[in-house]
N, C-alpha and C positions, 0 to 999 in steps of 0.2 A: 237649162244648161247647168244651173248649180246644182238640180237633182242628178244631174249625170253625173257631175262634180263627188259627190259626195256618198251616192247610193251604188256606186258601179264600183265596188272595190275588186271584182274579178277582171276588168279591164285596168285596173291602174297596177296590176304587178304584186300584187300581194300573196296570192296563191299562186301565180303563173309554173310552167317547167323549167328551172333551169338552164335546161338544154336550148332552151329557142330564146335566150336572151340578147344574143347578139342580133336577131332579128328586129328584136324590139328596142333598141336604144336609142332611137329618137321621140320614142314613147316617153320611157323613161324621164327624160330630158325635160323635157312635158310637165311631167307630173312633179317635177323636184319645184320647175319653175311656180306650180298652181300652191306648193305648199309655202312658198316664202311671199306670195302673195296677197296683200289682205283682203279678207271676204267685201263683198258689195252692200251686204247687211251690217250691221255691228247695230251695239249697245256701248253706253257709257260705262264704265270701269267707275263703281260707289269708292265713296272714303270708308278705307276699311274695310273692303270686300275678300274675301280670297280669291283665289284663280277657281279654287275648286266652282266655287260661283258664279263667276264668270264665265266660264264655258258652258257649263251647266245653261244659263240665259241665251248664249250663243246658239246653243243647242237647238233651243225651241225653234231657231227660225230656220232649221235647215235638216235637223237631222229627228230620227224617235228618241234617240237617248246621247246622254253626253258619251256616255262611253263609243260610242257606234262614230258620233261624229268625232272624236279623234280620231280614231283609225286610217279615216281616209286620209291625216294630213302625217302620218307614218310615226305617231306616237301615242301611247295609250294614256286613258283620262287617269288611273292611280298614277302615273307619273305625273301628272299635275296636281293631283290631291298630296301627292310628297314632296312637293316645289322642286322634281326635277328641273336642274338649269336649260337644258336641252329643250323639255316638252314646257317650259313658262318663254323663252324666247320664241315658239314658235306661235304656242296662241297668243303671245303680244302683239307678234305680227301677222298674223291674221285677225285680233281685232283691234288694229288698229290703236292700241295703247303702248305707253313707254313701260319698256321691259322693270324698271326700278319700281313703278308705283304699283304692277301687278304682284312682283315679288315680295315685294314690303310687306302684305298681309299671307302670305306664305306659309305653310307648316311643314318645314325643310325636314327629310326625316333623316336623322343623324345613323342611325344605330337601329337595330330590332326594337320594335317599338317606344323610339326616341325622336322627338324634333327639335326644332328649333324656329321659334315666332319671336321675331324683331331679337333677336339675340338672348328670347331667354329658356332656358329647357325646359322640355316638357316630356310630359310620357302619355302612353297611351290611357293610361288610370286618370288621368287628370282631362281627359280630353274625351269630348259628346264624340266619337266614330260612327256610333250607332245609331245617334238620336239626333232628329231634327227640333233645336228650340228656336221662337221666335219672339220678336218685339211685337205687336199687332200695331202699335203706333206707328214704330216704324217703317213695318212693311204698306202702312196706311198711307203714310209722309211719301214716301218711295212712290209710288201711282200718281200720288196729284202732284208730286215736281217733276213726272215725264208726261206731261199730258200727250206727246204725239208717240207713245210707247203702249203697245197693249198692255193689258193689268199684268198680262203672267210673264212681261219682259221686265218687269220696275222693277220688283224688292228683290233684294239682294241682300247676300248672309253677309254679315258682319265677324270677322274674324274672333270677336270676344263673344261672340253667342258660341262658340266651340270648345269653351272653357268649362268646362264641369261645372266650379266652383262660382262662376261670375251667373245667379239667376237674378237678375233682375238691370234692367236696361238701366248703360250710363246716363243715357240721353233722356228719358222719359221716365225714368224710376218706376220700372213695369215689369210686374213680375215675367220673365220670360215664362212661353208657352209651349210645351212640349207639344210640337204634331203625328212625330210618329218619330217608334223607337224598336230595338230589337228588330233594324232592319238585315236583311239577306244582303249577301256580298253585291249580286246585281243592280241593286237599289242604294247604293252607300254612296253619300255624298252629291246626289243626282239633283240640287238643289229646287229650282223650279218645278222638277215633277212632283215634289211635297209640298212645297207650297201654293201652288197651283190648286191644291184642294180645299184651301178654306177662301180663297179670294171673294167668294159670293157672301160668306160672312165677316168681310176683313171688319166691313163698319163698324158691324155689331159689336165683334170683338176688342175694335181699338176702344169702343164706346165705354165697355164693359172692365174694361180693365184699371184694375185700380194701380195704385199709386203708395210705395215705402219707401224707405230709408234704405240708401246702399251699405251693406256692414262693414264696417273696419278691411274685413277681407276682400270684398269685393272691392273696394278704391283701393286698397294697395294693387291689385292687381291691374286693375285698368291705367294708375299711374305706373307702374313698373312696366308694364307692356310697350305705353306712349315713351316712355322714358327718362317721365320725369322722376326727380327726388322722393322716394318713400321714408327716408330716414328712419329708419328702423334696424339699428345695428345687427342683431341677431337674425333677423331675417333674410337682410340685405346679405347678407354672407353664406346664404343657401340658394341652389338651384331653384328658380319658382314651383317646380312641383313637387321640392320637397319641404316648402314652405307653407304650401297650399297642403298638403297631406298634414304636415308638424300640424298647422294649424286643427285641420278636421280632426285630425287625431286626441290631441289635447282637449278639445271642446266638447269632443262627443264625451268621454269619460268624467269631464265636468259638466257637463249637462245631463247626463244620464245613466251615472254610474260606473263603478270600475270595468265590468265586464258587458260595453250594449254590443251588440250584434249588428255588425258593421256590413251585412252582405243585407239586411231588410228594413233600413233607415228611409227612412221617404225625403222628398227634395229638402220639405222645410223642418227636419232636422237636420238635415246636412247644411243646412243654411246657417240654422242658428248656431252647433255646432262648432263651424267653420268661427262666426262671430267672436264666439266666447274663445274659442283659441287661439284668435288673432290677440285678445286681449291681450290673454296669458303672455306667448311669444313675444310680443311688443314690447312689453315692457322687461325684456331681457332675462339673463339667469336669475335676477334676484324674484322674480315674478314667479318664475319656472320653479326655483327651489321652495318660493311661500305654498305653491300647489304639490308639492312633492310631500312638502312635509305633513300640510294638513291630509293627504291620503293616508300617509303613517300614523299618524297622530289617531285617526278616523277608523283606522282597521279593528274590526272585532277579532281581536289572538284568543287562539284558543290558551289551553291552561299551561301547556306545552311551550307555545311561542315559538313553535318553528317556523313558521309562516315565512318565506322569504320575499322578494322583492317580487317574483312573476303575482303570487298574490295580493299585493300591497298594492301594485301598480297596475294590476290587471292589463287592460289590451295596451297601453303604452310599452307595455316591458313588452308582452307576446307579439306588436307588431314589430318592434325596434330589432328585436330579437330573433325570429322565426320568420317574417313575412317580410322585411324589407333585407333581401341581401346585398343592396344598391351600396357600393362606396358613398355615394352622395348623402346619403343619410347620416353617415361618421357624425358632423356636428352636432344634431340628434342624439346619436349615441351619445358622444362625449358626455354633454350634457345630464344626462338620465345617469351614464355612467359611474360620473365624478361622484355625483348625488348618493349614490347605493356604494359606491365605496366608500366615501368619507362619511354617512348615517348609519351604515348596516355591520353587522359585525362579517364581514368577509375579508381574506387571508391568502395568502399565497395558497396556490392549486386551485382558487377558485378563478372560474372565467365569468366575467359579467360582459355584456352583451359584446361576446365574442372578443374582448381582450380579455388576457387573464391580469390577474391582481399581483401586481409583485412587491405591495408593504401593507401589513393588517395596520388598519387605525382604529379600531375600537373591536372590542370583546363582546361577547354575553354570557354571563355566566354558564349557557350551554355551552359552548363554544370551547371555552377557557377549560369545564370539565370534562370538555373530549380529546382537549389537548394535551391535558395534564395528568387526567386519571383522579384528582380531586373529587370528593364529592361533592354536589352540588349545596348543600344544606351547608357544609363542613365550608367549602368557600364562599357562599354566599355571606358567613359569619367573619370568615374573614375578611373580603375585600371591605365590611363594612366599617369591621376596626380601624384598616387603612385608609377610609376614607374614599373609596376609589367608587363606591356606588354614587347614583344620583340621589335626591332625593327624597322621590318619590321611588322608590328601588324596592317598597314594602310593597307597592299593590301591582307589579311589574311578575309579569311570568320571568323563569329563566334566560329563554331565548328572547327575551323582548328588553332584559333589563342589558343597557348596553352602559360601557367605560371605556376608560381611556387604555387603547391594550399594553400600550408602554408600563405605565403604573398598574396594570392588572398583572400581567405576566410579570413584574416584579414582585408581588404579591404571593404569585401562584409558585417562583421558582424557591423565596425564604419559606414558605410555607411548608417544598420539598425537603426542605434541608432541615426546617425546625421540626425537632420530631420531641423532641423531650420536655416533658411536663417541670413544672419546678422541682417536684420531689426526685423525679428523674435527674434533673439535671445535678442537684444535690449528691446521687446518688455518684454518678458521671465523675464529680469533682474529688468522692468521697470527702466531703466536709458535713461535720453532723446538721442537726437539723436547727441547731441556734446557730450558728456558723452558717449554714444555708440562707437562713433568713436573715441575715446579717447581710452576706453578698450580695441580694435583692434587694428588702429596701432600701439599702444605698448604691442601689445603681453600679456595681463592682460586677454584677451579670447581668445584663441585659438582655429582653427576650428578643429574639427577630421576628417576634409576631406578636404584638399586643393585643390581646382579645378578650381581655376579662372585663372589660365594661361592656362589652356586646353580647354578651352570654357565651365565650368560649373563653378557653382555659390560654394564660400564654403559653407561648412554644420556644421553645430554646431550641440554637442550634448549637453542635458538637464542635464546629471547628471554631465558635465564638469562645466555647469553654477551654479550647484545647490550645487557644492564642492566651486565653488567661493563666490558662497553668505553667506555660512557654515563660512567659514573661516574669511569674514568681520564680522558678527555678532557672533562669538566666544566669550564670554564675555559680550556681552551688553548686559544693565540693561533696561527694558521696561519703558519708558514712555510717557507721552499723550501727551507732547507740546514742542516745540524747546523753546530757550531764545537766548539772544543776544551771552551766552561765549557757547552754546550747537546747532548749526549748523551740518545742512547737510555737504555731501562731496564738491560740488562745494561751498557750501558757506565760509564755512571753507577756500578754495582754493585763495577767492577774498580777504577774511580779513587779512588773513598769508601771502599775495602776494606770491601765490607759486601757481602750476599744481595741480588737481586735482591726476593724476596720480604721484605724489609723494607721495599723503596722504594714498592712495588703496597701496602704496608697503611699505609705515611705517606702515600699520595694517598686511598686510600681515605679514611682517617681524617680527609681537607679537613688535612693538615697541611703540603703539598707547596704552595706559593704559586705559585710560579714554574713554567708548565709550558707547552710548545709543542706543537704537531699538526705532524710533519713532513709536508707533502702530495703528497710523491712516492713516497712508504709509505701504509698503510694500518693497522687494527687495535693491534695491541698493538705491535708495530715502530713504529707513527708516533709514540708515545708520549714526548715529551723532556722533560729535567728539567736544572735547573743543579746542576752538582756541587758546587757548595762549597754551596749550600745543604741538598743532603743531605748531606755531611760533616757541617754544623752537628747538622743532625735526627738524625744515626746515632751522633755522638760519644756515646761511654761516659764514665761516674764516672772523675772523676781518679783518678789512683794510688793516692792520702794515705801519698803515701812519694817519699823520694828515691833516683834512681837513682846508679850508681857513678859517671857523670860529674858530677852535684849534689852528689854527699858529696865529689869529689876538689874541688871550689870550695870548699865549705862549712869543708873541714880544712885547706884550703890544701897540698894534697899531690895526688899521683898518681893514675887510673885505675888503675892496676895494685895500686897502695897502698891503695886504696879496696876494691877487689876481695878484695885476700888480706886484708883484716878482715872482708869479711863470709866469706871461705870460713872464717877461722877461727875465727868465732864471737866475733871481737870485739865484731862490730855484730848484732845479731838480726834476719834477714831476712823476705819473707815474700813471696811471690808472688800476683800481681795481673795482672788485663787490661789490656793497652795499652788507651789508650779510643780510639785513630785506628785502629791495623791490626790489634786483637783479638788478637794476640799474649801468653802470658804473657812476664810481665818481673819482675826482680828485686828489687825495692824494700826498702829499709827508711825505716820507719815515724820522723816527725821526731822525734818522742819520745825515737826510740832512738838519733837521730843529737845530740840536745841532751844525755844522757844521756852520753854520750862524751864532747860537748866538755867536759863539764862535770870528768873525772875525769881526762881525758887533754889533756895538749899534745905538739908534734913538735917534735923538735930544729931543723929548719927556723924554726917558727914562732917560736923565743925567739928565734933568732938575727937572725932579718928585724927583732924589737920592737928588739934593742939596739944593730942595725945594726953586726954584730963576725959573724967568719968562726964558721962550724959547727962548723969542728974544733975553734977554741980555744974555744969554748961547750961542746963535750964534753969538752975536759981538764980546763974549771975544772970540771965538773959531778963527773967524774970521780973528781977530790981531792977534791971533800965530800964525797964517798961516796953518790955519786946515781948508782943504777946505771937502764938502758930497763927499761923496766914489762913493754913486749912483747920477744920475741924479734925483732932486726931481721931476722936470717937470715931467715927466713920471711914478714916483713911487706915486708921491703924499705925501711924506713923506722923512725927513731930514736923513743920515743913515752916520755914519763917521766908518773910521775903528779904530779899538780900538788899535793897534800898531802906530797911527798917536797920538794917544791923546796921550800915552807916550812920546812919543818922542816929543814932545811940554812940555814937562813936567808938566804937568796936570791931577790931581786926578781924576782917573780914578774910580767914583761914583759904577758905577757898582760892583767894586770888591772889595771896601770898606767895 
């Protein structure tokens, strides 16, 4: 009866006429009833089995193939291989199982080769379609817990044995065992008709089978599948198979170089691979950037340094870029993205993996001289004056040595504009060549590009010199001819005994009132000024002392006399700036000239008070016994102390 059931699909309405269908609608009737029906045979529904599996077992007891035996119940076995809703409620009830638990290991297919298992996405890259793997333990365990089931009804596929990436059993830590692969459409997913092949050696095989370690990647997945917490921020925030891919991806090219050849990888480099890329990814961008860079860092550049990021990065750039055109990849991209934009010298027009770049963050000297028309030698001397290279910027090719492009392109634009050498610039200003050199090294011209300690010459730029000259002729009045009080800047310099460049920072400073544009000169030569009024502006601090001509008034005595008191220490001297011709000059301090008159008079000066000759003013002094305070020999001049001539009791002229 169930062969009729099941082998007579020309009587149950599948090919029938059309035209004769009103004859048969109690047939019909019949046959809707025998499909919502559940079979008299069944098997147990595994933890973790698919549907595909499940009928597949189903199969064996009624039909040659799973495909053949859905048909009679009016849907086909790939709509239960793609968790149609329609073709999973019918084989639930026909075997006898709750529609929830068969669907649960399910591979829902969303899209052209898209599903969905327990909620997380998948694609067909990430998923064995082809290849039958198995546990041997497992399918070993499966036989001896259905002892009243034949062998080739027991084992059943387990939903994580369809993962690409998952080789090696959660349960038994066994390497899974490929039985057969590069199968034909008729044979795809037919579960028990594959595995039905090795059962006479399942023993041997479970026996045989050794025992590893799940990698990193594989328990994220088997936790992610189940549901539970993989905590893994950066991953957790990607579809699974484009986690499972980042991961392969990443792994293989640190396992086995920038460029391994990802179509002839065998399982257990995909294994270990996968491992190492779990690493990587797990431990988020900062992990992701440490592997990015040690590939740049790692690149052999040629002399050139053109080498861009598709070389640096080999198949990560070439997958991210050319072979994943998935939106779901984006964080991925991001990722790699960010990296090549913020390390690589790339700029607006450039596109990195399919965004374009809209702010350059760093330069390379190549770069910068295709942007600017600089030459490379000529800038690379530059940015180093500025500072703007790294350190190691000597053993760095062009294209390899990268900067800050903010501060480069600053660099690269004064560089534009500084075009004139010192003597140029001199020339520029017309100011002669002591005058030139004068505006330099004190900083009165500045260069916009300092490069004489790195082996280039400074540069000056024009509108620097052209603000300096702006600023000296502010105010002056045009005319044809100098005169003796209306001089040039150096002349000005010699008549006012002062530097040139004190006059250029009293005009600068608006302190210079009085100023003319000679107009049969030009530049810093037409520049005139009145001299007494820079005399006024350049005079120095008084002395705050009197000199030897001021002390010979002050004592009423000689130059000479004046002199040999301060050489002998009568008077305490001290030295000071002329405040007109900068000169030191000799001063003593009034203090110490009041101090003197105060304890000394000269035989001169009683003699002028009592109007009587010198010599008879020293015999009478003589006889009282008033002898010179100072040695005259030496002074040249008679000096007594005035506390002597009282006390001789003698009118004391001076204070009379």
């Amino acid at each position: 009866m169930a062969h009729h059931r099941h082998h007579a699909p020309a009587d149950q309405g599948r090919r029938r006429n059309r035209r004769c269908h009103h004859a048969r609608r109690p047939e019909e009737r019949q046959e809707r009833q025998d499909v919502v029906r559940p079979l008299r045979l069944t098997v147990p529904l595994g933890v973790g089995e698919t549907p595909a599996s499940f009928v597949s077992r189903l199969a064996v007891r009624y039909a040659p193939s799973a495909r053949e035996f859905c048909l009679d119940f009016r849907t086909t076995f790939q709509k239960v291989v793609d968790g149609d809703p329609q073709a999973l409620a019918i084989v639930a009830t026909k075997g006898g199982v709750a529609l929830e638990a068969l669907a649960a290991n399910a591979f829902v297919k969303t899209g052209e080769r898209r599903y969905l298992l327990r909620g997380q996405d998948l694609v067909r890259g990430s998923l064995r379609r082809a290849t039958v793997a198995i546990c041997p333990k497992c399918c070993a365990s499966d036989i001896a817990d259905a002892p009243n089931l034949r062998a080739e009804l027991a084992p059943y596929q387990r939903s994580l044995w369809q993962i690409t990436a998952v080789k090696t059993c959660p349960i038994h830590t066994t390497p899974l065992m490929v039985l057969d692969q590069n199968l034909t459409p008729s044979l795809l997913h037919d579960w028990s008709r594959h595995v039905s092949k090795v059962l006479p050696d399942l023993c041997r095989l479970a026996a045989e089978a050794g025992t590893r370690t799940l990698t990193g990647l594989e328990t994220y997945i088997v936790d992610r599948v189940a549901g539970r917490a993989a905590e893994s921020v950066l991953l957790d925030g990607m579809p699974l198979h484009v986690a499972i891919a980042g991961c392969e991806l990443f792994g293989a090219v640190a396992t086995l170089g920038r460029m391994p050849n990802l179509k002839t990888l065998a399982d257990n480099e995909w294994r270990r691979a996968g491992a190492a890329g779990f690493d990587i990814l797990n431990g988020g961008k900062s992990a992701v950037d440490t592997v990015l860079r040690g590939l740049q860092a790692s690149y052999p550049y040629l002399r050139t340094g053109k080498e861009g990021p598709q070389a640096v990065f080999g198949r990560i750039y070439q997958v991210l870029e050319f072979g994943r055109d998935d939106p779901a990849y984006d964080p991925l991209r991001d990722l790699v993205g960010n990296f090549i934009r913020t390390r690589f010298p790339v700029g607006p027009g450039d596109v990195v993996l399919g965004k374009p770049v809209e702010q350059r963050r760093l330069h390379s000297i190549r770069t910068l001289s295709m942007e600017t028309g600089l030459h490379p030698k000529r800038l690379r001397k530059l940015l180093e004056a500025s500072r703007a290279l790294p350190e190691d910027a000597a053993d760095l090719a062009d294209g390899n040595c990268l900067f800050d492009a903010e501060k480069g392109s600053l660099t690269a634009r004064e560089a534009l504009a500084a075009t004139l050498s010192v003597r140029k610039a001199g020339e520029y200003l017309n100011a002669p060549r002591v005058q030139r050199d004068m505006l330099y090294r004190s900083g009165l011209i500045v260069p916009r590009l300092r490069a004489g300690d790195h082996g280039a010459a400074d540069q000056f730029a024009t509108e620097d010199l052209d603000r300096l000259l702006t600023t000296l002729l502010d105010g002056a009045k045009p005319v044809a001819s100098a005169s003796r009080d209306r001089v040039n800047i150096p002349g000005a310099a010699k008549f006012a005994c002062c530097s040139s460049e004190e006059i250029v920072r009293l005009i600068l400073d608006g302190k210079v009132q009085r100023k003319w544009q000679l107009t049969s000169e030009r530049g810093y030569m037409s520049v005139l000024v009145d001299v007494e009024e820079v005399r006024t502006l350049v005079r120095g601090p008084d002395l705050g002392g009197l000199t030897g001509l001021q002390i010979k008034d002050k004592l009423s005595t000689t130059a000479k006399v004046a002199s040999a008191l301060i050489k002998h220490g009568h008077l305490k001297s001290i030295t000071a700036i002329n405040p007109i011709n900068r000169c030191p000059t000799v001063v003593v301090p009034i203090h110490e000239v009041e101090r003197f008159e105060r304890e000394f008079v000269s035989l001169f000066a009683i003699a002028r008070r009592q109007g009587r000759h010198h010599m008879a003013v020293k015999k009478e002094l003589l006889a009282a016994g008033v002898k010179p305070a100072i040695d005259p020999k030496k002074i040249g001049a008679t000096f007594y102390r005035r506390y002597q001539l009282k006390r001789a009791l003698l009118a004391d002229p001076c204070r009379s």
